[in-house]
C-alpha positions as a LaTeX table, in Angstrom:
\begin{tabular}{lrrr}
\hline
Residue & $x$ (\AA) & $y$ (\AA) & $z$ (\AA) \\
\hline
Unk1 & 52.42 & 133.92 & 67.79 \\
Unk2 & 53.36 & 131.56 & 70.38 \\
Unk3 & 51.50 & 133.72 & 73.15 \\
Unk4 & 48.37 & 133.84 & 71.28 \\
Unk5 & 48.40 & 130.37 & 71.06 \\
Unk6 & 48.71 & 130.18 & 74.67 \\
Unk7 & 46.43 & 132.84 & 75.78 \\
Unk8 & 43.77 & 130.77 & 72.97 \\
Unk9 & 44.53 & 127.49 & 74.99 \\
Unk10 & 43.91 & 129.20 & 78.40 \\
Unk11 & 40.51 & 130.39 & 77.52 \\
Unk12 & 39.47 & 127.16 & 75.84 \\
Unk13 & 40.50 & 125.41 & 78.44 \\
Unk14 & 38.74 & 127.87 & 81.28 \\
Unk15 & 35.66 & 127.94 & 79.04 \\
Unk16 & 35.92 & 123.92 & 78.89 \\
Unk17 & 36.38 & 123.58 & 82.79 \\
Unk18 & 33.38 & 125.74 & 83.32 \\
Unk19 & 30.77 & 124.44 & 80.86 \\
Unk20 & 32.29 & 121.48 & 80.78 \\
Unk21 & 31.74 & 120.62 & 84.74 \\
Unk22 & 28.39 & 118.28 & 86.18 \\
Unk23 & 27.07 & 120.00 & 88.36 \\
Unk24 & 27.70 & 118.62 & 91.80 \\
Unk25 & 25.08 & 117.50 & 94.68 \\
Unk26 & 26.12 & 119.99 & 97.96 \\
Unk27 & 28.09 & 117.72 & 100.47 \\
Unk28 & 27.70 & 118.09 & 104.07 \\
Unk29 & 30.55 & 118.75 & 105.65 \\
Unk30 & 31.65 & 116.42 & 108.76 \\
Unk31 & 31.39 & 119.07 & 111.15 \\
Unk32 & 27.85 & 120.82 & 109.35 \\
Unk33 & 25.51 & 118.93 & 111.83 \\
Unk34 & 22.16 & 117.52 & 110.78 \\
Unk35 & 19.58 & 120.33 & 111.92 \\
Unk36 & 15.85 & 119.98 & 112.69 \\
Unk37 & 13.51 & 118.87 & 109.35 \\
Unk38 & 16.22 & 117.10 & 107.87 \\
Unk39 & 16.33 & 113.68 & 106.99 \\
Unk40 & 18.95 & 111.32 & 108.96 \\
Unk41 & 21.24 & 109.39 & 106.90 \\
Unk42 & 20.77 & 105.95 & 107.16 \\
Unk43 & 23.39 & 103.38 & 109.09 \\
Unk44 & 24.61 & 100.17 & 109.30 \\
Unk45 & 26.84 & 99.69 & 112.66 \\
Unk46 & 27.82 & 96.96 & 115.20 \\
Unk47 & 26.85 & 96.51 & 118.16 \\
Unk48 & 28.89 & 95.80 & 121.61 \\
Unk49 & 28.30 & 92.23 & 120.74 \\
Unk50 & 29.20 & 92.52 & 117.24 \\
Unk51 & 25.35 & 92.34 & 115.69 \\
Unk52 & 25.05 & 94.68 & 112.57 \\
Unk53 & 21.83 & 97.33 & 113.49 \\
Unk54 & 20.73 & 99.37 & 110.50 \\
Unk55 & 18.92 & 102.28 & 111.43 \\
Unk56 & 16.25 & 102.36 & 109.08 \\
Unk57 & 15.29 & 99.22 & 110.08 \\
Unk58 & 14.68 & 100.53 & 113.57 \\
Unk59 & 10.49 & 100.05 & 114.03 \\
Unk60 & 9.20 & 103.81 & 115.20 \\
Unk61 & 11.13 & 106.50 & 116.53 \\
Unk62 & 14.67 & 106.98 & 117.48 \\
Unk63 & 17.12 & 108.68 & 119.47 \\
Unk64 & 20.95 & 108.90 & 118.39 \\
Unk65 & 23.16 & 109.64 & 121.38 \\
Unk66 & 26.77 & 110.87 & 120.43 \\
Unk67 & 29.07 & 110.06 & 123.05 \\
Unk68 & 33.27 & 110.51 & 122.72 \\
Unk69 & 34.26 & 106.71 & 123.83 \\
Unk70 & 35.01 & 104.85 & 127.21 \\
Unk71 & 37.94 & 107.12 & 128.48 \\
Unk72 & 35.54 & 110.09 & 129.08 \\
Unk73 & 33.98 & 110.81 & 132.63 \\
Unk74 & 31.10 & 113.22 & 131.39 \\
Unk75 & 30.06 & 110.37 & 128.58 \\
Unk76 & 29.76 & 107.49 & 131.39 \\
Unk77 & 27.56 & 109.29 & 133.28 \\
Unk78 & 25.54 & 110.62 & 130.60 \\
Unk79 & 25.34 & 106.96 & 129.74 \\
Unk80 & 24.44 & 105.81 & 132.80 \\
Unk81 & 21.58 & 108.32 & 133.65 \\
Unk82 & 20.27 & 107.39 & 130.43 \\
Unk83 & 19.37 & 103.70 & 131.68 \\
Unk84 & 16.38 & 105.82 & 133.12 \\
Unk85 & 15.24 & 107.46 & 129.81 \\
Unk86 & 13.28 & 105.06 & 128.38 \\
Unk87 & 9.50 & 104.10 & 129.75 \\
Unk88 & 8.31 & 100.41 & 128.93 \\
Unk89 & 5.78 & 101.68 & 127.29 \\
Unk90 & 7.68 & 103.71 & 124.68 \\
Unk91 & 8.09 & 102.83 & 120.90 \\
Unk92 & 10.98 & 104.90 & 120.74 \\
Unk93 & 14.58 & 102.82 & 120.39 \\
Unk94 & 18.18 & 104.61 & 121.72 \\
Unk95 & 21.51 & 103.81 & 120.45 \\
Unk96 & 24.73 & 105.05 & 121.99 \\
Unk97 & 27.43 & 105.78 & 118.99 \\
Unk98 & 31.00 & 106.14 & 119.33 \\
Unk99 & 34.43 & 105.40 & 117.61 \\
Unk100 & 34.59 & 102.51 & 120.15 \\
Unk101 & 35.55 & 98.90 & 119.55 \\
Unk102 & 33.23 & 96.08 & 120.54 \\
Unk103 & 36.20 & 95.76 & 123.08 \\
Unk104 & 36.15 & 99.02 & 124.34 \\
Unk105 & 32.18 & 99.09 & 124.86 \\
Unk106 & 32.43 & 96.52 & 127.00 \\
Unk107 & 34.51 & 98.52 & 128.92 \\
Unk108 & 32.09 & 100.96 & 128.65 \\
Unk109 & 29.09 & 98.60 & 129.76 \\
Unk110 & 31.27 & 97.24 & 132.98 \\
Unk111 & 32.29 & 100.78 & 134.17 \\
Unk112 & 28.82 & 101.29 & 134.18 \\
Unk113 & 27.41 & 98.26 & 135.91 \\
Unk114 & 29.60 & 98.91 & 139.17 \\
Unk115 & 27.68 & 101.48 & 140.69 \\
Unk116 & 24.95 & 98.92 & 140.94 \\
Unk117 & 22.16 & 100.62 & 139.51 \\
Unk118 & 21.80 & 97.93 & 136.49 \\
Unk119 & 23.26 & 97.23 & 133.21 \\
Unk120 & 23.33 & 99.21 & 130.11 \\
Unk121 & 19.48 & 98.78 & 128.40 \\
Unk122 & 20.15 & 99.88 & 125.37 \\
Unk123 & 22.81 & 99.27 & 122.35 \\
Unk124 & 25.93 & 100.72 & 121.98 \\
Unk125 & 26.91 & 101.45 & 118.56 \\
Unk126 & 30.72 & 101.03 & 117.11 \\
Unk127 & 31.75 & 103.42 & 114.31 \\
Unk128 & 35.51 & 102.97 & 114.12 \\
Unk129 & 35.51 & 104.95 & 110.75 \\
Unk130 & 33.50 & 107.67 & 111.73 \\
Unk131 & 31.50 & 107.37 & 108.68 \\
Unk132 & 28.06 & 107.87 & 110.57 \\
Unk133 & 29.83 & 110.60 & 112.77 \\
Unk134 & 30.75 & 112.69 & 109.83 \\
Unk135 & 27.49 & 111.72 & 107.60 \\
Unk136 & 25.50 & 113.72 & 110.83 \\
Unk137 & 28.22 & 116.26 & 110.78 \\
Unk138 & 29.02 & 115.71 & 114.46 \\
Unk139 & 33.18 & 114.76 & 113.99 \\
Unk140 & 35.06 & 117.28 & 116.62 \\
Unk141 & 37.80 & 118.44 & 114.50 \\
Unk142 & 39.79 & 119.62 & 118.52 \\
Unk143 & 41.44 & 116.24 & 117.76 \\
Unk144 & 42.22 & 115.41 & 114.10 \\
Unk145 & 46.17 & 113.43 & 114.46 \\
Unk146 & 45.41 & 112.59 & 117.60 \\
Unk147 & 44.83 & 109.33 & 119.53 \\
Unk148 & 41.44 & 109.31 & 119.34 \\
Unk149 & 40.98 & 111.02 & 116.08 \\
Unk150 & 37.33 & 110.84 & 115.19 \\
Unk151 & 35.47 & 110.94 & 118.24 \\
Unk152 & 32.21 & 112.82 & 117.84 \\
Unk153 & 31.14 & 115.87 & 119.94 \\
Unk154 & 28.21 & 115.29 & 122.35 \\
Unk155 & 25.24 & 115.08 & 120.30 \\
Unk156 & 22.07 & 113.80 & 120.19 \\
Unk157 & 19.08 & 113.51 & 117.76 \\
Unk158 & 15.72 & 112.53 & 118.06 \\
Unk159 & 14.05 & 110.73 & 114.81 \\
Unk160 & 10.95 & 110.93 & 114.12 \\
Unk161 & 9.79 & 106.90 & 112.30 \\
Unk162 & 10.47 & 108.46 & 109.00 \\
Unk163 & 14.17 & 109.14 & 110.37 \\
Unk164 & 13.32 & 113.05 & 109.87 \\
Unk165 & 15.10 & 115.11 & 112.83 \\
Unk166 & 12.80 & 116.39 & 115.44 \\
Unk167 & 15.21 & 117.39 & 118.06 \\
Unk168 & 19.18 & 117.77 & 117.41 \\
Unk169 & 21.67 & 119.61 & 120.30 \\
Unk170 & 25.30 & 119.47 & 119.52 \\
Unk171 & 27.95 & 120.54 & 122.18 \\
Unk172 & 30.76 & 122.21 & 121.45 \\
Unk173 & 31.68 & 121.92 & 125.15 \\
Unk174 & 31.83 & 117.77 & 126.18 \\
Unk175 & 31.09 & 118.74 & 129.94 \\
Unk176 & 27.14 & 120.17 & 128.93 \\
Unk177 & 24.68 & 117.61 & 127.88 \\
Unk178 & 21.02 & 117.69 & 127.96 \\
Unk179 & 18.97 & 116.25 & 131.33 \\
Unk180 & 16.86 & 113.07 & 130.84 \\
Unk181 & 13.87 & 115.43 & 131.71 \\
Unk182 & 14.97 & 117.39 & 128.37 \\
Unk183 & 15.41 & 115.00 & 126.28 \\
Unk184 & 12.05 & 112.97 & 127.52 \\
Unk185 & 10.43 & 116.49 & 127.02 \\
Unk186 & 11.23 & 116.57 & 123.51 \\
Unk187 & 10.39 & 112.52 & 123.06 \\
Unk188 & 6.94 & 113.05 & 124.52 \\
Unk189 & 6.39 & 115.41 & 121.10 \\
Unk190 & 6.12 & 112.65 & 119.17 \\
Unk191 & 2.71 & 110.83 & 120.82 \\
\hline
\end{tabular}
């Protein structure tokens, strides 16, 4: 008696959990990035001098630029060669994302300004939490428990002014990143 009882409980319960359950929205995972056609999550970050910037409050297109923080080589001088993206006469707006503090951009923004070919034109975003990392599915997982546990892998994504994705390259390898002439290429799709 006592194990029908129990085998009755196990099936009410099963049927319970199954029929019972709402059925819930697909997540993206923090490592399933954001691919072409899809809409960009929206953002509300800090700049390196502490300003919030919202992206969907960013007038016409723009591009997202994924870089690991101020320790890496390869992310300076993608930085730096990006001063150059940008034509005056472009609606388009960049932003620079990391896990960096507003400290640690500045960093970034000296180490850049020494080689004497200008300052850093464009903002450079702090997201300590990862939270915008992981809502465009860009968080490298290579260093979960470690120092620097959140850092994104090289990525970048061109919005279209309705924030859909027109353009997205994610690296699995931090040393490859896409030219200027690349990502101008894919820009000049837009006009």
């Amino acid at each position: 008696m006592k194990i029908k009882i129990l085998l009755l409980f196990i099936v009410l319960f099963t049927v319970s959990s199954v029929f019972g359950q709402e059925k819930m929205p697909m997540m993206r995972s923090n490592t399933d990035a954001l691919k072409v056609g899809e809409t960009a999550p929206d953002f509300t970050l800090t700049d390196q001098d502490g300003k919030p910037v919202q992206l969907s409050r960013t007038k016409g297109p723009a591009i997202l630029v994924f870089y690991r923080g101020y320790w890496c080589p390869y992310c300076l001088r993608q930085l730096a060669e990006l001063r150059t993206l940008m034509n005056p006469t472009d609606k388009a707006v960049l932003y620079a994302v990391s896990i960096d503090t507003a400290d640690y951009q500045k960093v970034t923004l000296e180490k850049i300004a020494k080689d004497g070919k200008g300052a850093v034109n464009f903002p450079l975003l702090s997201d300590p939490g990862h939270k915008a990392i992981d809502a465009y599915g860009v968080f490298d997982p290579a260093y979960i428990g470690q120092r620097f546990e959140g850092i994104p892998r090289s990525a970048i994504f061109i919005l279209d002014m309705n924030r859909k994705v027109v353009f997205a390259t994610v690296q699995s390898d931090y040393k490859i990143r896409p030219t200027n002439q690349d990502i101008r290429a894919e820009l000049e799709k837009l006009k």
